[in-house]
C-alpha positions in Angstrom: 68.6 94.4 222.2 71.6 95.3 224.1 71.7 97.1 227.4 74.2 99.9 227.3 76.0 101.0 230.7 74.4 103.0 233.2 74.2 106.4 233.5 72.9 108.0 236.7 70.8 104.7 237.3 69.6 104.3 233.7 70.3 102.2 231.4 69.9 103.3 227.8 68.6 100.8 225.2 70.5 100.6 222.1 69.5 97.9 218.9 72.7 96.0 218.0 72.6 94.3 214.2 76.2 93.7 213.8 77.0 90.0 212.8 80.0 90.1 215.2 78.3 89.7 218.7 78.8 86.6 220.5 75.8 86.8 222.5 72.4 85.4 221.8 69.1 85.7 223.4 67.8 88.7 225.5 69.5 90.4 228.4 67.2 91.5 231.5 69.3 93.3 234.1 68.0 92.0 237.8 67.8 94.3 240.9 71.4 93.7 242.0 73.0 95.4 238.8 73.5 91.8 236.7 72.7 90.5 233.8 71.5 87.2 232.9 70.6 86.4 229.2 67.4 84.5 228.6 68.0 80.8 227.6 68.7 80.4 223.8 66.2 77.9 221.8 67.4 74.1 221.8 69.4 73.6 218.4 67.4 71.7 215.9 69.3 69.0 214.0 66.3 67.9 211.5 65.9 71.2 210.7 69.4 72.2 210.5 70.6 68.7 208.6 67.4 69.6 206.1 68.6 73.3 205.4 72.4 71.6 204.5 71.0 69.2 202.0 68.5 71.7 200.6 71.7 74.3 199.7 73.7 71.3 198.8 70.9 70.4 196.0 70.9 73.9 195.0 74.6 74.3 194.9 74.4 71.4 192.7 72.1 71.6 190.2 73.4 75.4 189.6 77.2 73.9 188.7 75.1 71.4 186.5 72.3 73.7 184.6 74.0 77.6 185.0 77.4 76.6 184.9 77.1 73.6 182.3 79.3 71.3 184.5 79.3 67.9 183.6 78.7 65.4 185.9 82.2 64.1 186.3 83.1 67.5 187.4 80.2 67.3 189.8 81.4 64.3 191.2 84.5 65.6 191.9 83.5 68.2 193.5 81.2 66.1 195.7 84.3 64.0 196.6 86.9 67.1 197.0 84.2 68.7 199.1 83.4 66.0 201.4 87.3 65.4 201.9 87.8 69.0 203.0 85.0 69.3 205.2 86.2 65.9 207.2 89.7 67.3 207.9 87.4 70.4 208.9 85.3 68.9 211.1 88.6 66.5 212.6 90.6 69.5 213.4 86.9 71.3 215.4 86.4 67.8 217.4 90.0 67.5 218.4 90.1 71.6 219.4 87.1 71.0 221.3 88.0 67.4 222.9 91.4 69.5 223.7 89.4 72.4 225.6 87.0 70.1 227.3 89.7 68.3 228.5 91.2 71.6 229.9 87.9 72.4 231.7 88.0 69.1 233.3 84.8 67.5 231.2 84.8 64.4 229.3 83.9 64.7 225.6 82.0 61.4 225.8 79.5 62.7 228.9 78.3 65.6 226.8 74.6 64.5 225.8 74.6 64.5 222.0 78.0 65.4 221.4 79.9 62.0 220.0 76.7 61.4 218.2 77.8 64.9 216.1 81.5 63.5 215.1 80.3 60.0 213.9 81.5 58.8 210.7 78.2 58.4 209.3 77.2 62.3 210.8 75.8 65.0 208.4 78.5 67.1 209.6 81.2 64.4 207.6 79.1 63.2 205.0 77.2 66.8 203.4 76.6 64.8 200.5 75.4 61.3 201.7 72.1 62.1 200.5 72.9 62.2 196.7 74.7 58.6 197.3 71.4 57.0 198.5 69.4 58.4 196.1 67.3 60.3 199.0 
């Protein structure tokens, strides 16, 4: 829910579904006229790393049993993928390590962060799981 401006010392209400917004969370207005925005839930990495290998099975087994792809083709897709998504995630760390640096804040003192860029992270191994066996 999105506070619109004021008019005449109300604010009007207005519902806004478009996928484009940047902000998360509620807004409350406070007696001085300003808006703060409730605090967001903390991101969940078991979930989220579950949801990736759950879509990546999917994606999978689709290529294999709708699409008849045979498993060579499957495993070059696996190995394409993965290659494309680590020059993805490469060019995101060093963007972000480049504005952090600009804001005066140290990649490495970010709780968390590093941890998200390791070589053996979700992010730059989607398909790890199928390697293991898991």
């Amino acid at each position: 829910m999105l506070k619109a401006e004021k008019n005449g010392g109300n604010v009007e209400e207005m519902n806004d579904n478009s996928s484009g917004s940047d902000m998360d969370g509620e807004m409350d207005e406070d007696v001085g006229g300003t808006y703060e925005f409730a605090p967001l839930p903390l991101f969940d990495f078991q979930r989220e790393s579950e949801e990736i290998r759950r879509t990546g099975a999917l994606h999978l087994l689709r290529m294999k049993d709708k699409d008849r792809v045979a498993q060579a083709g499957i495993d070059s897709f696996v190995e394409n993928t993965t290659s494309i998504v680590r020059t993805s995630v490469q060019i995101l760390k060093s963007g972000l390590m480049n504005r952090l640096d600009t804001a005066g804040i140290d990649f490495r003192a970010v709780p968390g962060l590093p941890e998200l860029f390791q070589e053996d992270s979700l992010a730059l191994n989607s398909f790890f799981w199928l390697k293991k066996g898991k």
